[in-house]
N, C-alpha and C positions, 0 to 999 in steps of 0.2 A: 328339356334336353332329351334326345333320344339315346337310348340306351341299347348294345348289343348284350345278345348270348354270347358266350362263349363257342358255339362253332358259327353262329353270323362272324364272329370277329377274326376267327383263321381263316374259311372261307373267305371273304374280304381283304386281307393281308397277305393270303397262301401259307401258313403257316400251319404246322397242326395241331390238335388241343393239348397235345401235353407241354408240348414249345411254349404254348402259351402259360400253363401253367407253371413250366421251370421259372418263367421270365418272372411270374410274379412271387414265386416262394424264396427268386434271387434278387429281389427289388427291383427289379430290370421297368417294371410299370407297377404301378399302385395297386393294392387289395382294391378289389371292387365291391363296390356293395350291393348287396343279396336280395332279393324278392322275398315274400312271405313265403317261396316253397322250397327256399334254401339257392335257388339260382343266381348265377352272378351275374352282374349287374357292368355291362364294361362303358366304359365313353367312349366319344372322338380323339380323345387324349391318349387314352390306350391307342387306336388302332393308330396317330402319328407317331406315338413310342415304339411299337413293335417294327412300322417300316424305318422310321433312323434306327433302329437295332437291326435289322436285316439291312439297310444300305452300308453300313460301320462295318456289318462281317463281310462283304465284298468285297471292303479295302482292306483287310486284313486283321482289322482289330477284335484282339480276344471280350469275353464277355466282361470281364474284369476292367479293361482298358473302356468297353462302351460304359462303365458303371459310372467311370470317372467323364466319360467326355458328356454323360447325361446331368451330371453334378455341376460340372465348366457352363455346360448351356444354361443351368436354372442359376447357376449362381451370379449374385447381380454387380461384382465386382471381378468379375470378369473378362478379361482382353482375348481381342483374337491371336494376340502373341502366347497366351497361356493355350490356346489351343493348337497355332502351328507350333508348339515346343511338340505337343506328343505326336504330332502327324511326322515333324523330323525326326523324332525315336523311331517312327514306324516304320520311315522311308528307311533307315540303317537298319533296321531287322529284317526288311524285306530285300535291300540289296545283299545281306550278309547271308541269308537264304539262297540269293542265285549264284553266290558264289557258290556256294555248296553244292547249288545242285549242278553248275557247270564241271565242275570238279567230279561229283557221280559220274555224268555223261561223260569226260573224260578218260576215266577209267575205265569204264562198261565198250565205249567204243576200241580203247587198247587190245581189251580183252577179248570182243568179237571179232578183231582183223586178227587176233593171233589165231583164231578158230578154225577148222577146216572142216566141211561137213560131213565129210565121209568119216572123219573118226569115230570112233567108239566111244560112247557117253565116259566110262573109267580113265579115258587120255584127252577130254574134253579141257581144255583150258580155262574155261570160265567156271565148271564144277571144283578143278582144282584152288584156281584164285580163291571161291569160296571155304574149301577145306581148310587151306592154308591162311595164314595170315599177312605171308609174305608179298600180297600183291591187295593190299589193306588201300584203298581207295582214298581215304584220309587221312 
């Protein structure tokens, strides 16, 4: 079995060394084991772990949520219904996010048509909105 360093394995992945080591002090991939000079010792297993950990933060899942969907995968009783359950939790936090953030732009756009540019930063309406809480965007 060939074995990487640890910057063969970021380099390789694009990730960088301490990435890697958060991932292993968070169980995120396995302690590796060590050379007589103290070096770590990673596998192929690591560097598939590290990119489904970096394809999962694309879709939006926290490192907490990959902990569990790396546990769904090894676990041998297992259905892909126990994994589309938390892909449907995700898809509701991520549409519940663009409401939110339609709602931002919403208000932000109210705020710059009420804007004129020749005003004076002190009669700025979007400075004001900020001071104020009375035009509170949520």
């Amino acid at each position: 079995m060939k074995y990487l360093t640890i910057g063969q394995i970021a380099k390789k992945v694009g990730v960088n060394i301490d990435t890697i080591r958060y991932y292993e002090k968070q169980g995120l991939i396995p302690k590796p084991s060590r050379r007589e000079s103290g070096y770590r010792q990673y596998s192929e297993d690591s560097v598939k772990r590290i990119l489904f950990i970096k394809r999962a933060k694309k879709l939006g899942f926290s490192l907490k949520e990959i902990s569990e969907l790396l546990s769904l995968r090894l676990g041998s009783s297992t259905t892909c219904g126990d994994v589309k359950k938390r892909a449907d939790i995700k898809i509701a936090e991520i549409g519940g996010k663009i409401q939110t953030l339609q709602r931002m732009k919403a208000a932000l756009a109210k705020l710059v048509k009420a804007c004129e540019e020749n005003k004076q930063a002190g009669e700025c309406p979007i400075l004001e909105a900020l001071k104020e809480k009375t035009h509170d965007p949520n």
